[in-house]
C-alpha atoms as one frame of an Amber mdcrd trajectory, in Angstrom:
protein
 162.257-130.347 -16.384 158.799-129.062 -17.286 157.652-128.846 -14.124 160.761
-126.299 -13.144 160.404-124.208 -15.960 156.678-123.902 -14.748 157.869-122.997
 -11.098 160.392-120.483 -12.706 157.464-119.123 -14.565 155.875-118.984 -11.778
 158.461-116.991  -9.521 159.170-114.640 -12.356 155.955-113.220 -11.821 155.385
-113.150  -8.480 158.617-112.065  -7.323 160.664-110.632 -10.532 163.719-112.156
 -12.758 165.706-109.803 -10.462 164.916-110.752  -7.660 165.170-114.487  -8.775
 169.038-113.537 -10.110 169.679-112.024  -7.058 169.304-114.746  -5.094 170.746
-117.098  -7.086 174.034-115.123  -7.448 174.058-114.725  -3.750 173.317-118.397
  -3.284 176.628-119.035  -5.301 178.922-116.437  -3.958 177.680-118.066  -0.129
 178.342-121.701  -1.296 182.002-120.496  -2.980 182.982-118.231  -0.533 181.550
-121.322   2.330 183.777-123.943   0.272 187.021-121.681   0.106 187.099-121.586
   4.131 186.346-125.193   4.156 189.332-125.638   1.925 191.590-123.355   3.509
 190.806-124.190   7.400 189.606-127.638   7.720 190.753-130.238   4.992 194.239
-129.309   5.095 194.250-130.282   9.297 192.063-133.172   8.688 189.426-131.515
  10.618 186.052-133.307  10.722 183.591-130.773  12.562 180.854-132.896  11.938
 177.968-133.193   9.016 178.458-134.420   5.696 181.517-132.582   5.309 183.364
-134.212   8.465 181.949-137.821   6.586 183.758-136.506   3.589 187.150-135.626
   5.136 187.296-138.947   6.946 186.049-140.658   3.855 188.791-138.884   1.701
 191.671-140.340   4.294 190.364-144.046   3.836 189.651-143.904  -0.202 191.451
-140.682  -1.659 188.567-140.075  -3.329 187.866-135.966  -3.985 185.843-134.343
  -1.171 183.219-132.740  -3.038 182.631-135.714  -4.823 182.059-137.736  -1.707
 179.785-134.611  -0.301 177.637-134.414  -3.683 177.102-138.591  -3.384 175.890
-137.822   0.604 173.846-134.763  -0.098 172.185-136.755  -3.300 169.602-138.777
  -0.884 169.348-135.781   1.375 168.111-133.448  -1.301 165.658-136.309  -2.996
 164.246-137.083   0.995 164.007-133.235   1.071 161.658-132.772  -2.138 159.565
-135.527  -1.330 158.986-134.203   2.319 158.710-130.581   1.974 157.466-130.526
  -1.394 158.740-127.194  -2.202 160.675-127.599  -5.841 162.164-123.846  -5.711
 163.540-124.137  -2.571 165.482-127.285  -3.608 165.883-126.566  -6.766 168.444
-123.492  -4.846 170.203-126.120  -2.571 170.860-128.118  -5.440 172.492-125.520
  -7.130 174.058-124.198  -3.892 175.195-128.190  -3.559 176.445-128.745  -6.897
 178.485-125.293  -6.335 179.693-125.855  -2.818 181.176-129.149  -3.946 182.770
-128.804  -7.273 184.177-125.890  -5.196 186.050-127.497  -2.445 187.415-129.771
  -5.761 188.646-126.636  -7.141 190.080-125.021  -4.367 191.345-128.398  -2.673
């Protein structure tokens, strides 16, 4: 936690608490605007296009469990292989978000 309140720090200055909520709104209205069409188009046909979303539809036919529960579980391992290879904390810090949003989401709308 320390360490991303220094990287926040960090941004604020260099880019501006602006431009920081900016992205961050934009990053949410994406990732709910992304998991109403997944919602609307693909889950109710059982379509599984492919990535971790296709693994959650078929998932959700075998187990019944919620769909952006199963994607949050998949993306968890992702995101921590992510941090540990790119190294860049903002940058996942704003998937994680965009993650966390994009699935409780597709809960919501589903």
């Amino acid at each position: 936690m320390k360490k991303i309140k220094e990287i926040l720090k960090h941004c604020r200055e260099k880019l501006g608490i602006l431009f920081i909520i900016k992205r961050l709104l934009l990053i949410s209205l994406g990732s709910i605007l992304a998991a109403f069409s997944f919602s609307l188009f693909q889950v109710p046909f059982n379509l599984a296009a492919g990535g971790l979303s296709g693994v959650g539809i078929i998932v959700n036919d075998y187990t019944n469990l919620p769909i952006g529960v199963i994607i949050l579980i998949l993306n968890i391992p992702i995101l921590v292989l992510g941090y540990y290879k790119l190294g860049m904390l903002y940058f996942v810090f704003s998937t994680v978000i965009s993650v966390i949003i994009f699935s409780s989401s597709i809960d919501i709308f589903h």
